[in-house]
N, CA, C and O atoms as a Tinker XYZ file with bonds, in Angstrom:
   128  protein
     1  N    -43.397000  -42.976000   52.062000    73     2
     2  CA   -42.837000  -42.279000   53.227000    64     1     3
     3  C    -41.492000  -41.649000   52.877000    63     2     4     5
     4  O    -40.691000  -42.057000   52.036000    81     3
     5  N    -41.389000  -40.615000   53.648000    73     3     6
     6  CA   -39.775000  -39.756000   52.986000    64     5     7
     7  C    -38.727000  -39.955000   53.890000    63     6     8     9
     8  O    -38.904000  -39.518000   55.027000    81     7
     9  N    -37.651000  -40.532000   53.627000    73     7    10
    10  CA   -36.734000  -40.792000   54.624000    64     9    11
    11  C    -36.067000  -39.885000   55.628000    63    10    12    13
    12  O    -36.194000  -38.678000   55.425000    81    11
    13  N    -35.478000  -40.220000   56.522000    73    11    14
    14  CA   -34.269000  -39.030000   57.380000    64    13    15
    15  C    -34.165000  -38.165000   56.466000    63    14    16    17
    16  O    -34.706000  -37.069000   56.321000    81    15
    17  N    -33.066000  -39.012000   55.551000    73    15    18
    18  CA   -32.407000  -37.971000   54.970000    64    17    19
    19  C    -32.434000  -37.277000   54.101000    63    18    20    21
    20  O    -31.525000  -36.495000   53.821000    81    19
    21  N    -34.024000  -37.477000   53.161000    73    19    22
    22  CA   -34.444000  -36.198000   52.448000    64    21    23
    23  C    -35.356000  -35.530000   53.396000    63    22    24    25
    24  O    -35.164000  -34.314000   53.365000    81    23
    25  N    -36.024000  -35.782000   53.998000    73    23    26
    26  CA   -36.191000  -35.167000   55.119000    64    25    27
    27  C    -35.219000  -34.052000   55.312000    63    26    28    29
    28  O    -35.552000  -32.958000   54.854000    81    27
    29  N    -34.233000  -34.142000   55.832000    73    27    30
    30  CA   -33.125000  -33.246000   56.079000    64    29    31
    31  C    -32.766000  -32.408000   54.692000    63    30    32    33
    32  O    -32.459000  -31.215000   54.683000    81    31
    33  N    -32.851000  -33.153000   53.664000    73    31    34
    34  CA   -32.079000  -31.992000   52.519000    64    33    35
    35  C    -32.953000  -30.876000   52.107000    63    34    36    37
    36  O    -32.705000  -29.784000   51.594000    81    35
    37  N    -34.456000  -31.673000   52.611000    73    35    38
    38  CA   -35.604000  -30.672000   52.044000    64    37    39
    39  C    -35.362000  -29.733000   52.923000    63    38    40    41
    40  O    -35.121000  -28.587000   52.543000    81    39
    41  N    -35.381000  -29.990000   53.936000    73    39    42
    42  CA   -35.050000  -28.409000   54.799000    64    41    43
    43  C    -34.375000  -27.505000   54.860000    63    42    44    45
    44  O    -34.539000  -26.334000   55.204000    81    43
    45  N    -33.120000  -28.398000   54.308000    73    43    46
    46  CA   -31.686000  -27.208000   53.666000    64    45    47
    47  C    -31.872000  -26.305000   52.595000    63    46    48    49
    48  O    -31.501000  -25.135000   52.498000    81    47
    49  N    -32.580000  -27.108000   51.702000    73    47    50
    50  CA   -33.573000  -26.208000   50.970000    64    49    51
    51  C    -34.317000  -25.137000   51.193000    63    50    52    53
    52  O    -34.239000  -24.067000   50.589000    81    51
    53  N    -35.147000  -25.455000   52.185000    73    51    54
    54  CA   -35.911000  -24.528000   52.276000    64    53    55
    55  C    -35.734000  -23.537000   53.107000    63    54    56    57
    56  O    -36.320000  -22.458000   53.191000    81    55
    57  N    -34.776000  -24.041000   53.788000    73    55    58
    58  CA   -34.202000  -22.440000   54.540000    64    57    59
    59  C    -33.344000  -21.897000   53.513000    63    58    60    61
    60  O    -33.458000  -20.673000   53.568000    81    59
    61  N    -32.564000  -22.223000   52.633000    73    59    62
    62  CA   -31.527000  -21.504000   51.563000    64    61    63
    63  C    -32.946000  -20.516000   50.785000    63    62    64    65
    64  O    -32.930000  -19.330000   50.454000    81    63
    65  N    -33.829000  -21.302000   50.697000    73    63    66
    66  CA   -34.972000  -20.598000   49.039000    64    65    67
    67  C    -35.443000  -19.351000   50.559000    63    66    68    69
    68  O    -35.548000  -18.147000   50.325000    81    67
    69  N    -35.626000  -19.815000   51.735000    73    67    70
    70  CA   -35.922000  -18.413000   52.434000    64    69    71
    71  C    -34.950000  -17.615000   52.694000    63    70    72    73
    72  O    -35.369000  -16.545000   53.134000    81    71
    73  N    -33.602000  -17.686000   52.594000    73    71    74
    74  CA   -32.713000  -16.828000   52.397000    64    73    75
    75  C    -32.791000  -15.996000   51.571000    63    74    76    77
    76  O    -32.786000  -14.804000   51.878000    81    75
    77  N    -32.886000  -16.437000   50.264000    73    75    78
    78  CA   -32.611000  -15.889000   48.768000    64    77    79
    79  C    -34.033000  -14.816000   48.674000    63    78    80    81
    80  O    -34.246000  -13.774000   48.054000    81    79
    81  N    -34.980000  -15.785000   49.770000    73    79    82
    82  CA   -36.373000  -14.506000   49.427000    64    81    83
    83  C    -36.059000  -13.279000   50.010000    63    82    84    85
    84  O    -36.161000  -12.233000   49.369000    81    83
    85  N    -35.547000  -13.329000   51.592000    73    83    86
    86  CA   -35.569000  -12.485000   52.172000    64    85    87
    87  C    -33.931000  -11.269000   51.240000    63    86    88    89
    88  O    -34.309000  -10.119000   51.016000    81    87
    89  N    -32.534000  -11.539000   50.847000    73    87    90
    90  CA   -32.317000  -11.047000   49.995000    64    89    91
    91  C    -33.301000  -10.240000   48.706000    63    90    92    93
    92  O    -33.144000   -9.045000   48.456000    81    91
    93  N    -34.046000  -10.887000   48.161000    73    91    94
    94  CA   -34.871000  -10.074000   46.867000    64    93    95
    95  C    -35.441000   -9.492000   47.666000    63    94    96    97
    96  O    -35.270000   -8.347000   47.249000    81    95
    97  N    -36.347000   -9.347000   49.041000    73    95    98
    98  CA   -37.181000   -8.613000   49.382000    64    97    99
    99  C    -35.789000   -7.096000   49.885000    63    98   100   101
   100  O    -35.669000   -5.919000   49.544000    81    99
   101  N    -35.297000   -7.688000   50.480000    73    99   102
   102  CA   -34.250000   -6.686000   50.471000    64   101   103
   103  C    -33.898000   -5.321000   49.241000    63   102   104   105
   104  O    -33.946000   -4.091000   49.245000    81   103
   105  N    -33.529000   -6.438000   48.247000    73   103   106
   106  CA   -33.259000   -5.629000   47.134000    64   105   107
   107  C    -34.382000   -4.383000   46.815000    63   106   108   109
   108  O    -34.217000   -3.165000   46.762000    81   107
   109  N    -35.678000   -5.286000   46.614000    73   107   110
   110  CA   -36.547000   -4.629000   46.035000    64   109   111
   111  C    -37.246000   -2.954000   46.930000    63   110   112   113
   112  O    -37.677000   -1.916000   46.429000    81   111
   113  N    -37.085000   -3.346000   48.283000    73   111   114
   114  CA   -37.276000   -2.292000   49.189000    64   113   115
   115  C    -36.036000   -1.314000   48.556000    63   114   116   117
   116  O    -36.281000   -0.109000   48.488000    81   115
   117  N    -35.214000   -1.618000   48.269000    73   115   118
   118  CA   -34.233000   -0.472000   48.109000    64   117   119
   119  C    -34.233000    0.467000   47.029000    63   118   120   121
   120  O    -33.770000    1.608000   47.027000    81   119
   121  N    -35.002000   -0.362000   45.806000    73   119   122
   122  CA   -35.458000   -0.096000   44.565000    64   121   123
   123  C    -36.255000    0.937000   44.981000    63   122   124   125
   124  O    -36.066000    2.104000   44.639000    81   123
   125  N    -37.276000    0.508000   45.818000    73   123   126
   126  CA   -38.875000    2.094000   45.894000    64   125   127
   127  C    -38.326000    2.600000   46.571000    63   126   128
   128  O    -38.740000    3.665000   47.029000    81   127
């Protein structure tokens, strides 16, 4: 079982790694 509090870090995670996507998708639109 995964505790609170990775529980919680995984999510910090995974909203930061959807940050960083939505940045590259950014980038790359600007590229074409």
């Amino acid at each position: 079982s995964i505790s609170r509090k990775e529980k919680v870090t995984h999510q910090a995670i995974g909203q930061r790694r959807d940050r960083i996507l939505e940045k590259l998708r950014k980038i790359l639109e600007d590229k074409i």
